[in-house]
C-alpha positions as CSV (number, residue, x, y, z in Angstrom):
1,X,102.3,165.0,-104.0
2,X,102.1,161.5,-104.1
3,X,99.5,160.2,-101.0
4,X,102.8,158.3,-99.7
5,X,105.3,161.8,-99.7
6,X,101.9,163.0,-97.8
7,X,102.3,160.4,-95.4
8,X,106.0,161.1,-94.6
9,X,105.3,165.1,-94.4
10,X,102.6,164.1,-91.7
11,X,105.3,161.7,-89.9
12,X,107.8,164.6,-89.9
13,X,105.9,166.9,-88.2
14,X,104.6,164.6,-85.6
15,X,108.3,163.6,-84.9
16,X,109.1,167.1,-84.6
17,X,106.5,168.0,-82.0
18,X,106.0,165.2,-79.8
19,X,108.5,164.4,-76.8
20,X,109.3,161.4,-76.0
21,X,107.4,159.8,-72.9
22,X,109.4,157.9,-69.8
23,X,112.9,159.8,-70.0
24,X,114.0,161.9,-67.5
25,X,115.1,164.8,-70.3
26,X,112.1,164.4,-72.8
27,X,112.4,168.3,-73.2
28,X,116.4,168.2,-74.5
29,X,119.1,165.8,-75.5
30,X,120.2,163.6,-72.0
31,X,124.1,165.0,-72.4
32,X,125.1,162.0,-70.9
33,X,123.9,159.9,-74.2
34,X,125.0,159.8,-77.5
35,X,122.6,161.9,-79.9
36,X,122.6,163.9,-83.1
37,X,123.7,167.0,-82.9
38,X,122.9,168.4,-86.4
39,X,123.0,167.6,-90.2
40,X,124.1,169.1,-93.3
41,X,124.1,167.3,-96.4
42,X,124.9,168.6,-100.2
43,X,124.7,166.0,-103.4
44,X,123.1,165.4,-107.0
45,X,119.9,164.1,-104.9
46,X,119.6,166.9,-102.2
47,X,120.0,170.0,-103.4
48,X,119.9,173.4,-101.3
49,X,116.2,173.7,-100.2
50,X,114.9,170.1,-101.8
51,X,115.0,168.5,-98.6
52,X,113.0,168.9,-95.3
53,X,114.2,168.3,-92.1
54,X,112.7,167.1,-88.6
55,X,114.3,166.2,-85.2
56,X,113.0,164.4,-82.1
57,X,113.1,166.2,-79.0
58,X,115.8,164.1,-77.3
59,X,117.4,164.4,-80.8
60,X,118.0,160.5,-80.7
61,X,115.5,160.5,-83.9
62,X,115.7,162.5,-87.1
63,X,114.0,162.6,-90.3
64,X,114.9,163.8,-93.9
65,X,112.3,164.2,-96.4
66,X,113.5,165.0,-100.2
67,X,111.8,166.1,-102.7
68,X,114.4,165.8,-106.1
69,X,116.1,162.5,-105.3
70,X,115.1,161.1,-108.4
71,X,117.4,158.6,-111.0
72,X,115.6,158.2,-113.9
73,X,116.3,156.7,-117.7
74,X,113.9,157.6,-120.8
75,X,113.7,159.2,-124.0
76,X,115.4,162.2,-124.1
77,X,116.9,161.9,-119.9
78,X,120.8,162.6,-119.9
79,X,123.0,159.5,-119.1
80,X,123.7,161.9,-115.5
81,X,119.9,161.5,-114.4
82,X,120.8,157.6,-113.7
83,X,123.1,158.2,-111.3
84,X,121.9,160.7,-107.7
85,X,123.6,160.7,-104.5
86,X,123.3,163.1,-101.0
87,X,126.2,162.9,-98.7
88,X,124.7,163.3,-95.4
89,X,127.1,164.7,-92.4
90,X,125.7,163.2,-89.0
91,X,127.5,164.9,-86.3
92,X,126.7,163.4,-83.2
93,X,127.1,164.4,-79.6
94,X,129.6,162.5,-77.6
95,X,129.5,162.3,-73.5
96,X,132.6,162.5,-71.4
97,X,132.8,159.0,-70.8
98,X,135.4,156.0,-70.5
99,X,134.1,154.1,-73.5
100,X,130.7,154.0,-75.1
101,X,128.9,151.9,-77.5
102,X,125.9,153.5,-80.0
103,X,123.4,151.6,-82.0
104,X,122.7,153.7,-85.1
105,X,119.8,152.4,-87.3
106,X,118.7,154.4,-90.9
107,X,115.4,153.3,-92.8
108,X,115.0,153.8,-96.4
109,X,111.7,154.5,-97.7
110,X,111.3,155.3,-101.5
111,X,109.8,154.3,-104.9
112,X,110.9,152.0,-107.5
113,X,109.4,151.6,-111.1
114,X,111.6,150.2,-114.2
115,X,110.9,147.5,-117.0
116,X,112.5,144.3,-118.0
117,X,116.3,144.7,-118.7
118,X,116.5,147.9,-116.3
119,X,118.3,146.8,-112.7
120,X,117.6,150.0,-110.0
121,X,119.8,149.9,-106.9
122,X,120.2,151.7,-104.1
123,X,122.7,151.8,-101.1
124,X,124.9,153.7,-98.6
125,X,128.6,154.2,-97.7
126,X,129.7,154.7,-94.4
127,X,132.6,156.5,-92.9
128,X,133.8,157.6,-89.5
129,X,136.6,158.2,-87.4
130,X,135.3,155.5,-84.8
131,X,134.9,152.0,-85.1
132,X,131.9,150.9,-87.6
133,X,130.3,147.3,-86.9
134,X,128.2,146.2,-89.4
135,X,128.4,147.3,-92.9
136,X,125.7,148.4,-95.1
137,X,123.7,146.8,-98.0
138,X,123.1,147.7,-101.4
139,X,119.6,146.5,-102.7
140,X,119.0,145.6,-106.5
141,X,115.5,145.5,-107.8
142,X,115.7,143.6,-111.5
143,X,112.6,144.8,-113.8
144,X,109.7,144.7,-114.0
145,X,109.3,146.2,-110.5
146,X,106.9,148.7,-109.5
147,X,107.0,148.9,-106.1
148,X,107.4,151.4,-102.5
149,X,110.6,149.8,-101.1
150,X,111.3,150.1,-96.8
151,X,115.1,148.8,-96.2
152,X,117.1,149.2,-92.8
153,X,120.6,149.6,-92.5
154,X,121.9,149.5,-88.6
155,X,125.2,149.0,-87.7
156,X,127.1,149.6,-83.9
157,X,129.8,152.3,-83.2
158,X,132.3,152.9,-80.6
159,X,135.5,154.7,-80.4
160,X,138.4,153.0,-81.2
161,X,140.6,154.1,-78.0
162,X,139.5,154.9,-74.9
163,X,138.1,158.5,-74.6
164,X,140.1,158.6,-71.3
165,X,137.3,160.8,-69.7
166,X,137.9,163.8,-72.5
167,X,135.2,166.9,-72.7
168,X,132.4,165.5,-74.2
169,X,132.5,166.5,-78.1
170,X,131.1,166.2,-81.6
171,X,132.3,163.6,-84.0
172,X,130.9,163.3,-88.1
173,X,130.2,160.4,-89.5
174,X,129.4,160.8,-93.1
175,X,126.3,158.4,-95.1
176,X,126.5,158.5,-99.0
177,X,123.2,157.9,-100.0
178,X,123.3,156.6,-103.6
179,X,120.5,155.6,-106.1
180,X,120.7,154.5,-109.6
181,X,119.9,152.7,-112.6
182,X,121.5,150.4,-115.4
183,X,120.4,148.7,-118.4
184,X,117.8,149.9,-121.5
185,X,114.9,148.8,-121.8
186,X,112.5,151.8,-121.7
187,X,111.7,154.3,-119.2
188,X,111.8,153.7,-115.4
189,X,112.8,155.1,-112.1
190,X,114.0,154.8,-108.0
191,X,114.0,157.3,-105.8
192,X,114.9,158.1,-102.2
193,X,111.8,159.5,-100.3
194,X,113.0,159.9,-96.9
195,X,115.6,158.6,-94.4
196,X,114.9,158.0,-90.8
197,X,117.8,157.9,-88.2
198,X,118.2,156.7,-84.6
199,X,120.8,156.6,-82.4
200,X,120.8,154.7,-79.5
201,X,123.5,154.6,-76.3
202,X,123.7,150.9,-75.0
203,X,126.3,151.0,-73.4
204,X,128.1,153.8,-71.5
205,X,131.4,153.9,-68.8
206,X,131.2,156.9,-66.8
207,X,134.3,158.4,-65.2
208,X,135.1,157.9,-62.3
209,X,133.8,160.5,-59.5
């Protein structure tokens, strides 16, 4: 294990175990905030059992570690290896409210190694039922690169009618993770070490009493 995958492991856990101080429901979700309520995923990048998964205890935070979400290109590699991808279902909790407005932040950490005339890119695809503000980036990295990569993709969500004081609910939004690699030039690689998610309620109408 790489000392950096170490470093993420460590990160994981610590997420996973420590509240979060100065909110009145550091032991549990608040359920009048929006939060994740659970993930699946399935992909060429995340197979069953390659990735490990970590929650805060407000479950505003979560953390996905992988261990196979590899694109490569060498000798002997299949032309399928330059190409992986993990759809990731993010189901998040929604409040009984009027309206509300969610700040939803993911960070990118990984590795990227390829050689003059390879290009490795990586980027995600959003999709949800709600209204998306703010769309995602994709990230090239022209060889010769050798290099840990950190990007941030953030965008705001919000529902596109009024939720006219409905039971609160669950509503999926869906991230395709993608890596992958073009060009020849020799042997090379980008992965996808981990995501980190947030979700954050700014603004929220209550109904009325």
């Amino acid at each position: 294990m790489r000392p950096y995958r170490l470093l993420l492991a460590c990160t994981a856990i610590v997420l996973a175990t420590t509240a979060v101080p100065g909110t009145a429901h550091a032991t549990g979700p608040d359920p009048d905030t929006v939060y994740i309520a659970g993930i699946a995923y399935g992909g060429t990048g995340c197979p069953n059992g390659s990735v490990a998964s970590s929650f805060s205890n407000d479950r505003t935070s979560a953390t996905l570690i992988f261990d196979q979400f590899v694109a490569s290109t060498g000798p002997g590699l299949p032309v399928t290896e330059r190409r992986k991808n993990c759809q990731i279902n993010l189901n998040l909790h929604i409040p009984r409210s009027l309206a509300w407005l969610a700040a939803v932040k993911v960070d990118h950490r990984g590795y990227v190694g390829v050689p003059a005339g390879i290009t490795a890119s990586r980027g995600d695809v959003f999709h949800s039922a709600d209204l998306v503000l703010g769309a995602p980036a994709t990230t090239s990295y022209p060889g010769p690169v050798n290099k840990d990569y950190l990007v941030r993709d953030s965008y705001l969500q919000a529902p596109l009618s009024s939720t006219l004081c409905a039971s609160e609910t669950v509503r999926p939004d869906t991230i395709n993770a993608q890596v992958s690699l073009d060009g020849s030039g020799g042997s090379g690689q980008i992965t996808l070490d981990s995501l980190d998610l947030h979700v954050a309620t700014t603004q929220l109408l209550p109904c009325p009493s």
